[in-house]
C-alpha positions in Angstrom: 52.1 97.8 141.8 53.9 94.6 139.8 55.1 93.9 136.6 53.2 91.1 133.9 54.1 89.7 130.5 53.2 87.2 128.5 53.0 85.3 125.3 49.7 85.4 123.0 48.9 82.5 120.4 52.9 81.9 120.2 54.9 79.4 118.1 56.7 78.8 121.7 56.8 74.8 122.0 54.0 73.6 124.7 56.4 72.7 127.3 59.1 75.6 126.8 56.1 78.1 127.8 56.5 78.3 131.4 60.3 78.5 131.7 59.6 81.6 128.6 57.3 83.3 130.6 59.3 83.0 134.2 62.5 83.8 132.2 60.1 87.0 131.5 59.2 87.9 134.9 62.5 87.4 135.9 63.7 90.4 133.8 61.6 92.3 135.2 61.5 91.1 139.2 62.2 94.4 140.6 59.2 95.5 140.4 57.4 92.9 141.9 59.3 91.2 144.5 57.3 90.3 146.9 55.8 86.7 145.0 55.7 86.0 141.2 52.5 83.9 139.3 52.1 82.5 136.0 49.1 80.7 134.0 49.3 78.7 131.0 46.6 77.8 128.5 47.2 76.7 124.9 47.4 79.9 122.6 48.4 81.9 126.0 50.9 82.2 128.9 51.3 85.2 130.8 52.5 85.9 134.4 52.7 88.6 137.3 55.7 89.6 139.6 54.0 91.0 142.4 54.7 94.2 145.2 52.3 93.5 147.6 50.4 96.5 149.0 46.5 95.9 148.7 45.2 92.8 151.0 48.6 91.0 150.4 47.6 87.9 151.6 44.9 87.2 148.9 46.3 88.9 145.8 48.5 86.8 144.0 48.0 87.2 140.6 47.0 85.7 137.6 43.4 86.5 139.1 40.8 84.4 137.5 36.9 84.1 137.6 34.5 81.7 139.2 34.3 79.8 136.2 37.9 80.0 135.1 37.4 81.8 131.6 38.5 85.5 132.0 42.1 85.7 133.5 43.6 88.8 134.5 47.7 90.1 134.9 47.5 93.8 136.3 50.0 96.6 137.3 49.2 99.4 139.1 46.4 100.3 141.5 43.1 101.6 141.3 42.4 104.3 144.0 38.7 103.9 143.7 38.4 100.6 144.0 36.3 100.7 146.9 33.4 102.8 145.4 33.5 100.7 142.6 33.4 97.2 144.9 30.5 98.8 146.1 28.8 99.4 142.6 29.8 95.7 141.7 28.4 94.0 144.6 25.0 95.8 144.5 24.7 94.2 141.2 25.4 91.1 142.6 28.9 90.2 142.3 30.8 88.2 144.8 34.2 89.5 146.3 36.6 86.9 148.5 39.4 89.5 148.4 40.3 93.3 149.3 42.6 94.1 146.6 41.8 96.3 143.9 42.9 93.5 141.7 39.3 91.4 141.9 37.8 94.4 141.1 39.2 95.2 138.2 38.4 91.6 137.2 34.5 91.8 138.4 34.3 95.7 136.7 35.6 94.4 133.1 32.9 91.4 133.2 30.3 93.5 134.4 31.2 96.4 131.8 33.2 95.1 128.9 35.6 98.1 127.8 33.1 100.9 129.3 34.9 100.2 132.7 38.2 101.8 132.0 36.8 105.4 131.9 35.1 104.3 135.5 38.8 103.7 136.6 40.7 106.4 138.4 43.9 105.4 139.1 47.6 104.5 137.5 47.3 100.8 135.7 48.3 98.6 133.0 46.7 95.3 132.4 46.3 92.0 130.5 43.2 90.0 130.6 42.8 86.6 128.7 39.5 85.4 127.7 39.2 81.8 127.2 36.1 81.7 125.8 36.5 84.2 123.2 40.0 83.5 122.4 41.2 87.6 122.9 43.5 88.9 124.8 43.0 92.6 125.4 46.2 95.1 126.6 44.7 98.4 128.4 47.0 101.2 130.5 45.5 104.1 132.3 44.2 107.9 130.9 47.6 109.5 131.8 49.9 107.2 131.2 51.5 106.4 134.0 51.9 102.6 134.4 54.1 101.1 131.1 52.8 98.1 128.9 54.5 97.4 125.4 53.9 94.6 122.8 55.4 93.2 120.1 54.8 90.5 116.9 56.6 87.7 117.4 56.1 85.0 115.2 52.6 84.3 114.4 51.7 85.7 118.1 52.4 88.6 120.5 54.6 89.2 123.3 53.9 92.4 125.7 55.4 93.1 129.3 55.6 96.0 131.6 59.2 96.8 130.4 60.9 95.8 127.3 63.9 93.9 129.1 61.6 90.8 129.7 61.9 90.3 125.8 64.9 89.4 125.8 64.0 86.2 127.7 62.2 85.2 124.5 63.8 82.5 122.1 64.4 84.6 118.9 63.6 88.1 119.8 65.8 90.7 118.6 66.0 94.1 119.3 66.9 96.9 116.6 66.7 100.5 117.3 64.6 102.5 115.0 66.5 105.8 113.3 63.3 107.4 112.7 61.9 106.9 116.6 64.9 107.9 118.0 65.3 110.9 115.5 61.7 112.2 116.8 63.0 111.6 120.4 66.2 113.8 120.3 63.6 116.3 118.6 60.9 116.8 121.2 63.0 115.3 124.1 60.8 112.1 125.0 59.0 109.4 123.0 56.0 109.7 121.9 52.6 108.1 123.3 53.3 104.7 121.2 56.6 105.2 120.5 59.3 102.8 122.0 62.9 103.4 120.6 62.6 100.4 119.0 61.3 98.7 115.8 58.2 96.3 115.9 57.4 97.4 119.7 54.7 99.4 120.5 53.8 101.3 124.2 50.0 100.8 124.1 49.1 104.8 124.3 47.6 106.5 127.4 44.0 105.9 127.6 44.1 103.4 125.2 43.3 99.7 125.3 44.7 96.8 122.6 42.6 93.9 121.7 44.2 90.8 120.1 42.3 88.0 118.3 42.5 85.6 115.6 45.8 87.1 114.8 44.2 91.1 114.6 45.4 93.8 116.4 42.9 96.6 117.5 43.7 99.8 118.5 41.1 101.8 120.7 40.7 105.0 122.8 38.7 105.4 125.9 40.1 108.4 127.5 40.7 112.0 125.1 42.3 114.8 126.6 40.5 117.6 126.4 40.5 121.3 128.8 36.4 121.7 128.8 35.1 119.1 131.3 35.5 121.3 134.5 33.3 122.9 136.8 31.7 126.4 136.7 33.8 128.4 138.7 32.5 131.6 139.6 35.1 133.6 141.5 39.3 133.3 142.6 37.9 131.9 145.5 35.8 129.8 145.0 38.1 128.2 142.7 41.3 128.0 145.7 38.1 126.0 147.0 37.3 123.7 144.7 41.3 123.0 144.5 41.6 121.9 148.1 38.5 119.7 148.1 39.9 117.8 145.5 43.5 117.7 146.1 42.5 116.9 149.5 40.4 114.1 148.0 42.7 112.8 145.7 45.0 112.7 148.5 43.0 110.8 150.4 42.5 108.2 147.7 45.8 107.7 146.9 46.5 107.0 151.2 44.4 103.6 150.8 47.2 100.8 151.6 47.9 98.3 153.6 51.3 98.8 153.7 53.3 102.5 155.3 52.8 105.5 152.5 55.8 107.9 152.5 55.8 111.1 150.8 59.0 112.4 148.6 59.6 116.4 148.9 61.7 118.1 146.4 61.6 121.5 148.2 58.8 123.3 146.0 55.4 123.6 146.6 53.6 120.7 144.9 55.0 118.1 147.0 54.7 120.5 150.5 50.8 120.4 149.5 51.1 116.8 149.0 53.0 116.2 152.3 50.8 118.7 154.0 47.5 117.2 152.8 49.0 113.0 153.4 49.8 113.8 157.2 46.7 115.6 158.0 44.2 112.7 156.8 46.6 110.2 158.0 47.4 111.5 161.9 50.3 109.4 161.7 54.2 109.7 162.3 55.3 110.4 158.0 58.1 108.9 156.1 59.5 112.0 153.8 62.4 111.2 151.2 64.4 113.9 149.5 67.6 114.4 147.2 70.3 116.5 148.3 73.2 117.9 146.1 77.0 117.9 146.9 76.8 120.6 144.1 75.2 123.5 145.8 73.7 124.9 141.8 71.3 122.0 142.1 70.3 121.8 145.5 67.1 122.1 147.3 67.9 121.0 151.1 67.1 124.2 152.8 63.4 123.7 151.7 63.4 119.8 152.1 64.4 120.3 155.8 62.2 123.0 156.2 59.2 121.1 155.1 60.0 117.8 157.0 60.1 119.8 160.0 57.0 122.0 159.2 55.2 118.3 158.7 57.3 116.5 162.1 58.2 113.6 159.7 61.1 111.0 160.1 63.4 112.2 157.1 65.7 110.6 154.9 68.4 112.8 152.6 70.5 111.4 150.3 72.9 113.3 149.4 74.2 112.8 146.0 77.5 113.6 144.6 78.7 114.0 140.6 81.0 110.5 141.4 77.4 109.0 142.4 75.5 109.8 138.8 78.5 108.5 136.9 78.7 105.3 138.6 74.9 105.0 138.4 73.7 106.0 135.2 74.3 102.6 133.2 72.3 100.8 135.3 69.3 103.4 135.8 69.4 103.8 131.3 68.9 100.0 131.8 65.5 100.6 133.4 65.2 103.6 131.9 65.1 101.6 128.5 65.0 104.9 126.6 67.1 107.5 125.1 67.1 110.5 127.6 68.8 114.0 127.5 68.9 114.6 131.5 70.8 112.9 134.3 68.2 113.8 136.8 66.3 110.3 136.6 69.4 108.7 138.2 69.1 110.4 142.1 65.7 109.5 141.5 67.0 105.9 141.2 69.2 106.1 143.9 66.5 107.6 146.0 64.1 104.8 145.8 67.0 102.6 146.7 67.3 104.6 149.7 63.1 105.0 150.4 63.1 100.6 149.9 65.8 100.1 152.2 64.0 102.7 155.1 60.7 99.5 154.7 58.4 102.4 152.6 57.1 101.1 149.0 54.8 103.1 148.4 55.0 107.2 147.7 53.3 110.3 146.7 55.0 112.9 144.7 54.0 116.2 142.9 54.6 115.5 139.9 51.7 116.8 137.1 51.5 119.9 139.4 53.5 121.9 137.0 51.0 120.8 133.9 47.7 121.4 135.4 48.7 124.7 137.2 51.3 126.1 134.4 53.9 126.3 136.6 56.7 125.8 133.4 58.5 128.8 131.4 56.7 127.4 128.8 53.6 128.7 129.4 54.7 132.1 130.4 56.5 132.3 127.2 53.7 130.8 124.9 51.3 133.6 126.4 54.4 136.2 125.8 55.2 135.7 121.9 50.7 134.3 121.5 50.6 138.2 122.7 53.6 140.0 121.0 51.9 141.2 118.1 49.5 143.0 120.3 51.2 144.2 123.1 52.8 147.7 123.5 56.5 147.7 124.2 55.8 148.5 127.9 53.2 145.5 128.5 56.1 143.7 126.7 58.8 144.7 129.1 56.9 144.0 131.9 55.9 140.9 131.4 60.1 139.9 130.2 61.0 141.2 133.3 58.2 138.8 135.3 59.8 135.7 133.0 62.7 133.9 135.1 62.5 135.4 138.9 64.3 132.3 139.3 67.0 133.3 137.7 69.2 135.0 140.0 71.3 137.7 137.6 68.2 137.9 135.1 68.2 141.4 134.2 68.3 144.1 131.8 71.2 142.6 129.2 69.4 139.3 129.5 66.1 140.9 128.6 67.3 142.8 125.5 68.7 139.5 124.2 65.4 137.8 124.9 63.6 140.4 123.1 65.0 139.7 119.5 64.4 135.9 120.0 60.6 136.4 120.6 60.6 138.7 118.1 61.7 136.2 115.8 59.1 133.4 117.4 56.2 135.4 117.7 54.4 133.8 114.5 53.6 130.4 114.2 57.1 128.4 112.3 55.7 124.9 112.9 51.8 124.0 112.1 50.5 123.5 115.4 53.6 123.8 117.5 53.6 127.2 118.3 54.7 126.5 121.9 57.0 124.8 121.9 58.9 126.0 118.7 61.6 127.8 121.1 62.3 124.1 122.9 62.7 122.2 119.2 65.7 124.1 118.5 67.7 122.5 120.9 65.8 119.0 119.6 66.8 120.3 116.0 70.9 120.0 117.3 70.0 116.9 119.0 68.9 115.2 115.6 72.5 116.0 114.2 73.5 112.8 116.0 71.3 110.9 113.1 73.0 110.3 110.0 69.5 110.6 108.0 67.2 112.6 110.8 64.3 113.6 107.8 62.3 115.5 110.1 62.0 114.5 113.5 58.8 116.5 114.4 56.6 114.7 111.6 55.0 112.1 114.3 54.2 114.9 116.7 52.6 117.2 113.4 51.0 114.1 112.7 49.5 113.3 116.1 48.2 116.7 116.4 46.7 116.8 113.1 44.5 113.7 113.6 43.7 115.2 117.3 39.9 117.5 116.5 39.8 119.0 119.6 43.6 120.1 119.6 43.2 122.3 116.9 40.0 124.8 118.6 42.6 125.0 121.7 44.5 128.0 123.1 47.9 128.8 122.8 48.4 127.5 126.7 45.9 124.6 126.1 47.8 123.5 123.4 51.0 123.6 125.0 49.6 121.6 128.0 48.0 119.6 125.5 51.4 118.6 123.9 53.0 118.2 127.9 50.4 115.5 129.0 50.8 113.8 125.8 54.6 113.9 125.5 57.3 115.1 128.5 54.8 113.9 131.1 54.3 110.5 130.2 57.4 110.0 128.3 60.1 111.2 130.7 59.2 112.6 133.7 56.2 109.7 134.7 58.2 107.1 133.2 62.4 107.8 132.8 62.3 109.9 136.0 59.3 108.5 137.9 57.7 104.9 137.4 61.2 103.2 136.0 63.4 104.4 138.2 61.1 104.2 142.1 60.2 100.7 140.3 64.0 99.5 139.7 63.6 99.0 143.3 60.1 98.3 143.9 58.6 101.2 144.9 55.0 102.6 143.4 54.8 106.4 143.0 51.7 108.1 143.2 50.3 111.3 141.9 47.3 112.9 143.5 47.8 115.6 140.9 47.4 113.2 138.0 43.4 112.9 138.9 41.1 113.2 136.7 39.0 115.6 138.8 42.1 117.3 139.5 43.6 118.2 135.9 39.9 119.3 135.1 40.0 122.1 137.9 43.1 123.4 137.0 41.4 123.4 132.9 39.0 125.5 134.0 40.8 127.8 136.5 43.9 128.9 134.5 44.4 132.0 133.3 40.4 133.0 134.2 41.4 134.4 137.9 45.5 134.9 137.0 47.2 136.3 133.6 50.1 133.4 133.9 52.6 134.9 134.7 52.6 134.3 138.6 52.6 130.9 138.5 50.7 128.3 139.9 49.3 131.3 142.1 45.6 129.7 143.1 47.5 126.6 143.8 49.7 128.6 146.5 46.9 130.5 147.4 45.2 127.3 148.1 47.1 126.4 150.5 49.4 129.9 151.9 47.8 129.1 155.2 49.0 125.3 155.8 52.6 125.8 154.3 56.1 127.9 155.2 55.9 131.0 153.6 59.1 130.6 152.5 58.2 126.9 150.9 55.1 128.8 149.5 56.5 132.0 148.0 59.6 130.0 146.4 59.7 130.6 142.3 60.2 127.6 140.0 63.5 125.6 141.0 63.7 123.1 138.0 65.0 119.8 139.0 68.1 119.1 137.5 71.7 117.0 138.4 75.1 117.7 137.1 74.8 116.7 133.4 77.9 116.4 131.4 80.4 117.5 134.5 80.0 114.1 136.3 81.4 112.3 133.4 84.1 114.4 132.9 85.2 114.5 136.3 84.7 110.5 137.1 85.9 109.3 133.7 84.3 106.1 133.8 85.2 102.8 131.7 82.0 102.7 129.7 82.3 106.1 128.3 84.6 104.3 125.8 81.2 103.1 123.8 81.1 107.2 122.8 85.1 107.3 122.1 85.6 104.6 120.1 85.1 104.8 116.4 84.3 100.6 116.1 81.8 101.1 118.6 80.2 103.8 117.2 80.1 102.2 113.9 78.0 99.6 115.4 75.0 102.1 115.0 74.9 102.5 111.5 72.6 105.1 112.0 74.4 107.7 114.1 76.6 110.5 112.3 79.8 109.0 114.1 82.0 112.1 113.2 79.7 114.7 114.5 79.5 112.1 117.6 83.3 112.2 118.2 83.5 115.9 118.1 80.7 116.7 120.3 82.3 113.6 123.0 85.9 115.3 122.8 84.5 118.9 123.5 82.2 117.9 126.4 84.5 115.7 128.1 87.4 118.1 128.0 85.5 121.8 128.2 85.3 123.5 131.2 81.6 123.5 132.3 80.5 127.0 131.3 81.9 126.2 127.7 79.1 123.7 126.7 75.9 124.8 126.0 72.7 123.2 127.2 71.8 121.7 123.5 75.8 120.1 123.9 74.6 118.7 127.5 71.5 117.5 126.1 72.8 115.7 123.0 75.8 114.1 124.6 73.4 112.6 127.0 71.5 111.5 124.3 74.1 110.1 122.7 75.6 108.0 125.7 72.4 106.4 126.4 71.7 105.8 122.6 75.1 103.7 122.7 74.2 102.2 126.6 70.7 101.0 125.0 72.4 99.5 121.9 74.8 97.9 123.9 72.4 96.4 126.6 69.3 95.4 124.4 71.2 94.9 120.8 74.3 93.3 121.7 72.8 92.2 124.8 76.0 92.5 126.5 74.9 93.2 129.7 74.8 89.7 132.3 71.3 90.4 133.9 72.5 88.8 137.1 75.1 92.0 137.5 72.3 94.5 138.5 72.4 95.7 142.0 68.5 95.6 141.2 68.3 91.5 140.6 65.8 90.0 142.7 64.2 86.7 142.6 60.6 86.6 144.2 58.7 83.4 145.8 56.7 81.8 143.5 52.9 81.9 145.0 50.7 80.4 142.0 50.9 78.5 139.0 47.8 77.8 137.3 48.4 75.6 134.1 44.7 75.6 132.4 46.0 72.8 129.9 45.5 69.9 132.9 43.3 72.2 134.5 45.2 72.1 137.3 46.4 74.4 139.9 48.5 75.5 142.5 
């Protein structure tokens, strides 16, 4: 795992380019802080801040070629790197490493563009060819590892996280109303979408190529539900999901450095921590979260499972006074607008894992996608179904909605009732499923003086997507999950940017390729959905605590809106204050005001989950504008700010190197 950026056929003066480009990697150190590179060649520099896991003697980064003409800046890992070493060097190539990075070098010479669908792993790269003039931007099929770019000048700039911009002469940052209207709708940015005008996130499974002043745009990797296996009975299938969790488990394990495992007290990541110390034989790391606020907590299970597995386990226990004092800092890596204050234990929780000497970690998240283990689906199959279902098939499957949901009961199903009544045709073209979560997206979008409609991106994505529109209801609405919450907030807000704020890769065995096209062709053939995930538990009833195994959905959430209200910190004076708001033209400052008074002086139970969720919005709206727009932030004033070794300079101009 490391960060890169870079400058591509730049108006930057010759001799400014390698204080831009450290200035770059300096922004964005955390990630890589174990030794930071740079090369420079006439119409490009670019640069790598390394965290050394594979072979980290002989991986600094840039990685050239033999004959110096294809230069690569990579993030991430590639878990098969071994098999495909093996392919490589059969047709001849030489290795003089062990890191995956080489062979992501040798694969793109030897294949061109056809090697990223060989690739199973989390990655975002840059690779420079001298030869051809190009530079080409690629990032893995789910979307895991972030790369963004942006016209600057007559050139390009792109970077692992959009705070290294602001160590380029002359770039400024604007927030874009129509973005950041579609993100209060659906929750999370779209696949491209940044927050901000002129940047761009180069799209899972895409790749960017960059020459003679042209930007192309091209897919390698479509999402699609038909590319699994035959599957001929319930257990054969609990079969197949063991072989290649247990696989992609094993993949995932390859390191040279300790692999620790976090456990959030459900069932994905007590299969993951399960699966990691039974191919490893060796004394595990486990990490969890705990809650001074006993509504949120999960440490009963955590401590079960860490003894179930014998590992050496680290709790943090998080109080409200904890995400308040946290929360500017982890928007800063965050870099987006978010509705949740979850992501921030996850930031102090990496803090805690680097500090205990782990940097690397699995995790379960993507569980919930592949094996519809959300409400969502439940309730997409409920209202797909309504027309056609009796009143007593109805019932039964309300009452089977929530079991996690302590005093769910007979008033709370009658109310229920009437709102899927109302849902159960199709409002939104395409967007059936997730028509129920929208509303609260609708209040969100009252923050935006001019909102239009916020969901016109996501109509338009699905539109354009062929395949999308022969789906299923449930396909669709894991369809829209990959392609938006997953990668937009829960890989990226709550996962990669936060355990990378203090260099930590995350790993997710159930983010495989083989994997997510099990669970495709499993769902809902051996199950009717409504017992969720129940081949996954199945899978693995015999290796886990029942009670770990038998547990509903807990969702993962963190006091919200209390934790403000109760620490009153200084900066929540950017939401009060009327010249502050009126920085952001684009917000609807009165609406603002009133929603800030009413949260802040409510009693909990008095704000609604759409209030929670907008004033969250909100605050980190104003924490972004204030950070990247104002750029009032001192970068040296992050508890984060690192400054790694320098290990290679390669200056191509003088052909010279070191």
């Amino acid at each position: 795992m490391c960060g890169i950026a870079g400058l591509f056929q730049s108006d930057t003066a010759p001799g400014d380019l390698p204080r831009v480009v450290t200035g770059m990697l300096g922004a964005i150190a955390h990630r890589g802080p174990d030794g930071l590179g740079y090369m420079v060649d006439d119409p490009c520099a670019m640069g790598t801040v390394r965290l050394a896991i594979l072979d980290p003697a002989h991986g600094a980064q840039p990685f050239g070629d033999a004959e110096g003409r294809v230069w690569l800046c990579y993030n991430g890992e590639i878990y098969n790197y071994r098999e495909l070493r093996a392919e490589l060097e059969a047709k001849g190539h030489v290795f003089h490493t062990r890191c995956d990075t080489e062979v992501v070098l040798e694969a793109w010479r030897a294949w061109g563009d056809a090697a990223l669908p060989r690739f199973n792993g989390g990655f975002a790269f840059a690779l420079y060819d001298r030869l051809e003039g190009r530079l080409v931007l690629a990032r893995d099929r789910f979307g895991k590892r972030p790369l963004f770019f942006a016209r600057h000048g007559p050139g390009l700039v792109f970077a692992s996280e959009m705070k290294a911009f602001l160590a380029v002469p002359g770039f400024t940052f604007r927030q874009d109303p129509a973005q950041i209207a579609s993100i209060l709708g659906q929750w999370t940015p779209l696949p491209d979408q940044s927050g901000f005008e002129g940047i761009e996130n180069v799209p899972m499974g895409c790749w960017v190529s960059v020459q003679d002043g042209r930007v192309s745009r091209h897919t390698y990797a479509s999402l699609t539900f038909d590319d699994g296996p035959a599957v001929a009975s319930a257990a054969d299938a609990r079969d197949l999901i063991r072989d290649r969790l247990t696989e992609s488990v094993a993949m995932r394990l390859r390191s040279d450095v300790e692999v620790g495992v976090y456990l959030s007290g459900g069932v994905d990541s007590a299969i993951v921590g399960h699966l990691t110390r039974e191919i490893t034989h060796r004394p595990l790391s486990t990490f969890s979260v705990e809650f001074a606020d006993a509504e949120f907590d999960e440490s009963a299970e955590q401590r079960m499972m860490a003894d179930h597995l014998g590992s050496r386990h680290h709790a943090l226990r998080v109080t409200q006074e904890d995400i308040a004092a946290a929360f500017p800092d982890a928007v800063y890596h965050a870099e987006v607008p978010t509705f949740r204050s979850a992501f921030v234990p996850m930031f102090l929780l990496s803090r805690r894992t680097r500090e205990a000497g782990i940097k690397v970690v699995l995790s379960g998240e993507g569980a919930d996608e592949a094996y519809l283990g959300y409400d969502l689906f439940k309730e997409t199959l409920l209202r797909a179904a309504w027309s056609e279902s009796d009143e007593a098939l109805r019932r039964e499957r309300l009452m089977r909605l929530y079991p996690h949901y302590a005093h769910y009961g007979p008033r709370d199903i009658a109310a229920v009732t009437g709102l899927y009544q109302q849902f159960a045709e199709e409002r939104m073209p395409g967007l059936f499923s997730h028509e129920l979560r929208f509303q609260n997206g609708r209040f969100s979008a009252r923050l935006m003086r001019d909102a239009g409609d916020p969901f016109a991106p996501l109509s338009a994505l699905v539109a354009e997507t062929p395949a999308y529109q022969a789906m299923s209801p449930v396909e669709r609405a894991q369809w829209l999950e990959y392609k938006t919450l997953l990668p937009g907030y829960l890989l990226s807000t709550q996962g990669e940017r936060m355990s990378l704020a203090h260099g930590v890769e995350n790993r997710c065995p159930f983010l495989d390729k083989a994997v997510v096209d099990l669970a495709g062709s499993v769902n809902l053939r051996f199950d009717d959905g409504f017992d969720e995930k129940k081949l996954l538990r199945d899978a693995f009833a015999a290796d886990l605590p029942e009670a770990v195994v038998r547990k509903r959905k807990f969702p993962y959430r963190a006091p919200d809106v209390a934790a403000f209200a109760q620490a009153q910190p200084d900066y929540l004076e950017l939401v009060r204050s009327e010249a502050e708001l009126a920085a952001l033209p684009f917000l609807e400052a009165r609406f603002a005001q009133r929603l800030t008074r009413k949260v802040l002086t409510s009693p909990p139970d008095g704000i609604s989950t759409k209030e929670n969720q907008t004033f969250l919005f909100l605050l980190s709206t104003v924490l972004l504008h204030h950070d990247f727009v104002r750029r009032a932030r001192a970068p040296e004033a992050l508890s984060t700010r690192v400054t790694p070794p320098l290990e290679k300079v390669v200056d191509l101009r003088t052909a010279g190197a070191a």
